[in-house]
N, C-alpha and C positions, 0 to 999 in steps of 0.2 A: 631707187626703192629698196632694192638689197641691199645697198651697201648701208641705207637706214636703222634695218633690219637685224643686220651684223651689228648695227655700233649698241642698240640697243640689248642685244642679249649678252655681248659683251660685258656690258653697263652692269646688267643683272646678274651675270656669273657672281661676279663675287661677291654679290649679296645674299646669294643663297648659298654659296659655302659658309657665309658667314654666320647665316642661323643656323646651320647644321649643327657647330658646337652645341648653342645655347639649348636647342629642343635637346643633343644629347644630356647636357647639363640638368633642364628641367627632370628630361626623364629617368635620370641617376636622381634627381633630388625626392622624387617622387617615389620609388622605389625604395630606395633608404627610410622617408618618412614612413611608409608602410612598414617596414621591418623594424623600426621602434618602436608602431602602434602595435603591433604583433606582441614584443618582447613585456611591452608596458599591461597587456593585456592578462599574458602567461603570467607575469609576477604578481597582479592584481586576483588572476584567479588561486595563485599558491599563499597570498599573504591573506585572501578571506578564508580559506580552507583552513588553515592555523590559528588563526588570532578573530574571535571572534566579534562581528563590528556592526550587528544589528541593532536597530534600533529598540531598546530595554522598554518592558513592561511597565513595568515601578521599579524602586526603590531594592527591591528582592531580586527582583530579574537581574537589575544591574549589577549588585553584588556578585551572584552568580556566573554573570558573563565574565567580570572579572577577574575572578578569578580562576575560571575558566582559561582564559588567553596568560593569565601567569603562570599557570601550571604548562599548558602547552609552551609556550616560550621557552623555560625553564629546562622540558623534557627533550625539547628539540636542539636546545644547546647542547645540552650533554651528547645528546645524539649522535650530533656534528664533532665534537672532538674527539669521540670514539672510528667514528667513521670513514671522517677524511683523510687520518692519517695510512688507513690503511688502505682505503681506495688509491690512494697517490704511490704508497708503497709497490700496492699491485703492478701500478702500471709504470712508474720511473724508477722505480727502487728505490734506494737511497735519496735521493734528491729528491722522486714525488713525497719519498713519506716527509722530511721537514717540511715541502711548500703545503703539504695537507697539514700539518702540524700549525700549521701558520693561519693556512686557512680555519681550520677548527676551532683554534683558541677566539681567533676573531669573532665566530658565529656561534661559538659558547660566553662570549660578552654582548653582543648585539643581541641575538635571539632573546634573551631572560628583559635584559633591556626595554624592548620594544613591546613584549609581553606585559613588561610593570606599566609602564605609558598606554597602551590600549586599555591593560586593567582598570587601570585610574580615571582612564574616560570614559566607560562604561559604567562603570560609577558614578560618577558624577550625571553622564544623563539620567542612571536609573533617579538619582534622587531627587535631579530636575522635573524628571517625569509623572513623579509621586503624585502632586496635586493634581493634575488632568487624572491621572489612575481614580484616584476617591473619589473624584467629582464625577468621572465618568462612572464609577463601578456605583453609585449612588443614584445615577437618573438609568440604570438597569443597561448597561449599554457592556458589550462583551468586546474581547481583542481578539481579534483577528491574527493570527499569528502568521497569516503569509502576506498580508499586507502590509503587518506593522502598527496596527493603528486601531482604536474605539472605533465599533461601529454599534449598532441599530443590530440585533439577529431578530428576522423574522422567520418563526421556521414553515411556516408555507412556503413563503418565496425560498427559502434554501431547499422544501421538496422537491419545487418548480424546474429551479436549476437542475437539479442532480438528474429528472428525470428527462430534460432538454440533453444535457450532455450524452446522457445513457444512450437515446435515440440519436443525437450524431455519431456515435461508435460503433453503433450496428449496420451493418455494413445492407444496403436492401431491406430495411426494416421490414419487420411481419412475414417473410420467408422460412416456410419448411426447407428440409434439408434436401430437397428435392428442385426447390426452388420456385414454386407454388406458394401460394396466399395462403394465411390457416384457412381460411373460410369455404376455398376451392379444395382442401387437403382430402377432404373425404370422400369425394368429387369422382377426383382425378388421382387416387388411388394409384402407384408403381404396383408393378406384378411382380409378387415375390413366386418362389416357389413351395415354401410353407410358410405360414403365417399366426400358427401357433404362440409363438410366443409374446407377440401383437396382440394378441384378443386375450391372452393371461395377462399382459401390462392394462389392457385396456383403452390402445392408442392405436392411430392409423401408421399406417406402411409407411406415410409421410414426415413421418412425427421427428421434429427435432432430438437432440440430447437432453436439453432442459424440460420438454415437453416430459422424456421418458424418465429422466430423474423426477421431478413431481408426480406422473403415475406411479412409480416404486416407492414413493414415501405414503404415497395413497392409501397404498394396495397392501403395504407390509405394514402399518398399521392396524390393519383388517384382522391378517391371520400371525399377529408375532403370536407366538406361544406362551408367552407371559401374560398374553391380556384374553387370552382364548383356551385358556385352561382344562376348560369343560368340551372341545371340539379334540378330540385324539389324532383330526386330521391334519389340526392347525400345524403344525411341524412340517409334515409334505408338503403342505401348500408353501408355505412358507420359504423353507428350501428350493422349490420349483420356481418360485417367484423369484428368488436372487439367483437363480440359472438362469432364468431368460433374462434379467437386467442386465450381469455378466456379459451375454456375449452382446444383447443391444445397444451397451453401454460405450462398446470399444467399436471404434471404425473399422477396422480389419475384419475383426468376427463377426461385423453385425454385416457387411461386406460378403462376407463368405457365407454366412445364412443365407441372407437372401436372393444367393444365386445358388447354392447345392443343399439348403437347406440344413437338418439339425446334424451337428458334428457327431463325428465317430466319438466314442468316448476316451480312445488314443490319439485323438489328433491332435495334432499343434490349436487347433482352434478351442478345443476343450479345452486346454490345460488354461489356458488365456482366459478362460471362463471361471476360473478358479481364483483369479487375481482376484483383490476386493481393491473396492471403492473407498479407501478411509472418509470420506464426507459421508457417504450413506451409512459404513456399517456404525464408524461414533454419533450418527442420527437415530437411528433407529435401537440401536442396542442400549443407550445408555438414555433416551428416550429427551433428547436435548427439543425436539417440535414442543413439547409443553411451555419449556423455557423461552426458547425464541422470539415471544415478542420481547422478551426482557434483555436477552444478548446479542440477538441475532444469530445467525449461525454461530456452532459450536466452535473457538477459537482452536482447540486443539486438532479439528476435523478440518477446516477451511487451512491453518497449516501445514499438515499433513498431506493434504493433496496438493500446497504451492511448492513443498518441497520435492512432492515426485514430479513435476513442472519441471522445477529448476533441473533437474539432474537429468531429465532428457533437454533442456535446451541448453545445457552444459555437454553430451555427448555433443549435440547439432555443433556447438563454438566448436568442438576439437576437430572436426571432418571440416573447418569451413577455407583449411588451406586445397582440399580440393574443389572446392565450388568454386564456378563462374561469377564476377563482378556482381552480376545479376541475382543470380540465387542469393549472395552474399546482404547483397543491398535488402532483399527483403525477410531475410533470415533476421537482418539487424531493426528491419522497419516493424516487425513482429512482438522483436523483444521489445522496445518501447513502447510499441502498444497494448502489451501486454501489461505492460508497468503501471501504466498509464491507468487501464480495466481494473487494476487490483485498490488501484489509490482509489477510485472510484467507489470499487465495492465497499470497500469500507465506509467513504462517507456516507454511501447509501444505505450500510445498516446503521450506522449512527442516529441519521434522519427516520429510518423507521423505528427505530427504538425511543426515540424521542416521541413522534406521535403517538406509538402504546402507550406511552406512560402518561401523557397528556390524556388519551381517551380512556385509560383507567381509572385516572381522578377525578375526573369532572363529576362523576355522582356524592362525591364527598364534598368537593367544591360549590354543588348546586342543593346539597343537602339543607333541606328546611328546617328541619325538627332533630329530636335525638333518634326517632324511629328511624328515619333517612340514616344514621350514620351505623345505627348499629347494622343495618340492612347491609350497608358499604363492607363492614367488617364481616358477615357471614359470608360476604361471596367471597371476599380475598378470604379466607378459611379455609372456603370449599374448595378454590382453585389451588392453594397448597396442600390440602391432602391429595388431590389428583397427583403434583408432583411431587411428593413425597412416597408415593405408593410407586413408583418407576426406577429404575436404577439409577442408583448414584443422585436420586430427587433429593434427599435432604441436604447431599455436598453443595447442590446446584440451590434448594434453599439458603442455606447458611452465608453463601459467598454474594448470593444477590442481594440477600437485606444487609449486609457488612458497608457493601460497596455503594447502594444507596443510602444509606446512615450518614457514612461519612461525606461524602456528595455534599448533603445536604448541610449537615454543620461545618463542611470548609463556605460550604456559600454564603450563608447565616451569618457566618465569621467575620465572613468579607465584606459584608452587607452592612455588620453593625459594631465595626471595629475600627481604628486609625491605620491607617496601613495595613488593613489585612490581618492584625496578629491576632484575632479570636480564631483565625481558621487554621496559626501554627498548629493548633494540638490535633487536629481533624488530619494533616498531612502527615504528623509523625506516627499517627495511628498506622494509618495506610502506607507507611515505608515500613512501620516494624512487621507490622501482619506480611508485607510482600518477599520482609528478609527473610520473618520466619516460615513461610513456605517454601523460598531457597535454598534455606537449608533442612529441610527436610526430604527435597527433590533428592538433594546431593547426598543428602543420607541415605535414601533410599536403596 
């Protein structure tokens, strides 16, 4: 029975040294095909980043991309025989700088190359694409530019969306900063130790950031001193009111209020009180709520404060050689979804700026008679002398009817033209108007 037993594992030895090789073999073969998928992957994301190879609008687009990846090709040649000769230099001397020399010339003929040949085929799909463009831009259909393709825009359903995603990003939807339901906030009240500057915003102890930004927009419309002229108090009040948003505004100070109450008027916490809000104060001062349904928040104010963002999560990246894996991970999970909230915002005022204008006209649209239209045209009257009479209201007239104008006869154009060209004149409008306020930025 053993000596069975013997002959049999005997038997097997050398048949499992024998697969030994080949599972090595397989799992060298397998490992290697990974590190080609890898490399094939790297050079696919470096050669779309250069040479561009999306799928062209019409006819225009495609020219455009065209020569787009010519020029890039072209610039990155040059680039490359500047470059490598002295990268090789650095590191072999003599010897790297010719094989960089060698290298460079090679990738100042390829690169321009491969640039003409994308060019050429982006092209040619633009002009392949032309007919579906007209026929689509004809039965009212828009492009999508992140999918590539005609679709259908309904813009409910595209409210629908934006306000589904919005509600997946907040994190416990319907939470005070407390962590409480709005509905319980008033309820269930935290115990400050002064509350003053709460009953001057107008909000409970519970109240969000956003909660308290919407009461300071409320509330300083009430007493700005520009529109309360006849009140000698509106100025205190005024000033009072952007003291207490100041320090309710910031986590720290609103932090330190509500455990020692109102700051010395030398402390670190006042001075913090003094910062301003650029989204509130170019709201309020320059009186952009009038405009708003028309642009949404003030471009200049909503950048303003991505930039002081940036430059505290620019300090946060430089300390993040001393953070833990951990903090690090969601230091990075932040900024992406930070990124993410901003792309967001924007379609979201795009979408509401679209339905203003849609519930604007519809009394001109449903208008029966001449009485109906001239009605249409008193209120749009009355609501521009309201902005007109605010600071900076006629700027913010001037640029809104420009940019509707033109809007409207690139669409026209497009609507009743071969290829789009009734709407060239409607875009060179809008590129000279945009140089020439370029250059007068830079003049400035």
């Amino acid at each position: 029975m053993n000596s069975t037993t013997s002959d049999v594992s005997a038997a097997a030895a050398p048949a499992d040294a024998a697969s030994i090789p080949k599972q090595d073999e397989q799992h060298m073969t397998t490992t290697e095909q990974q590190e080609i998928d890898e490399d094939l992957q790297e050079a696919s994301e470096v050669f779309n980043s250069l040479f561009s190879t999306r799928r062209p609008k019409d006819g225009w687009a495609g020219l455009s991309s065209g020569l787009k990846s010519i020029g890039k090709g072209t610039a990155a040649g040059v680039a490359s025989l500047i470059a490598q000769p002295i990268a090789g230099a650095h590191e072999n001397g003599v010897k790297g700088f010719f094989g960089g020399l060698a290298t460079g010339v090679a990738s100042a003929v390829a690169l321009p190359v491969t640039g003409v040949c994308v060019g050429a085929y982006q092209m040619s799909r633009g002009v392949a694409n032309s007919v579906e463009a007209m026929n689509a831009s004809k039965q009212g259909m828009m492009w999508d530019n992140e999918k590539r393709e005609w679709i259908h825009y309904y813009l409910e359903k595209d409210k629908e969306l934006v306000e589904k995603r919005e509600a997946e990003l907040k994190s416990g939807g319907g939470k005070t900063a407390s962590g409480g339901n709005l509905a319980a906030a008033d309820i269930n009240e935290k115990k400050v130790k002064d509350r003053e500057y709460y009953d001057l915003m107008g909000v409970s102890t519970n109240a969000t950031a956003g909660e308290i930004k919407k009461a300071y927009y409320k509330e300083a419309r009430k007493c700005h001193p520009d529109k309360c002229q006849d009140d000698p108090e509106a100025a205190t009040k005024f000033q009072a009111l952007g003291h207490a948003y100041q320090i309710l505004s910031n986590e720290q100070t609103r932090a330190s209020y509500d455990k020692n109450g109102k700051p010395d008027s030398n402390s670190a916490d006042a001075n913090l009180a003094n910062e301003i809000d650029p989204l509130v104060f170019f709201a309020v001062m320059f009186g952009s709520h009038l405009v708003e349904p028309y642009i949404g928040e003030l471009w200049i104010a909503t950048t303003a404060d991505t930039l002081m963002k940036d430059a505290m999560e620019q300090q946060q990246s430089m300390d993040m050689e001393s953070m833990t894996e951990e903090d690090a991970a969601k230091f990075l999970a932040s900024k992406s979804a930070s990124s993410e909230e901003m792309t967001l915002k924007q379609r979201k005022r795009e979408v509401k700026c679209a339905l203003n204008l849609r519930e604007k006209i519809i009394p001109f649209m449903e208008a029966k008679d001449e009485d109906d239209i001239m009605a249409f045209k008193a209120s749009i009257a009355q609501e521009a002398s309201k902005i007109v009479s605010t600071s900076f209201g006629a700027t913010f007239l001037v640029a809104i009817g420009f940019t509707l104008e033109v809007e409207a006869e690139e669409y026209i154009g497009v609507q009743t033209s071969a290829l789009g060209m009734g709407a060239m004149n409607a875009r060179f409008r809008r590129t000279r108007k945009s140089t020439a306020n370029n250059w007068k930025i830079m003049g400035a």
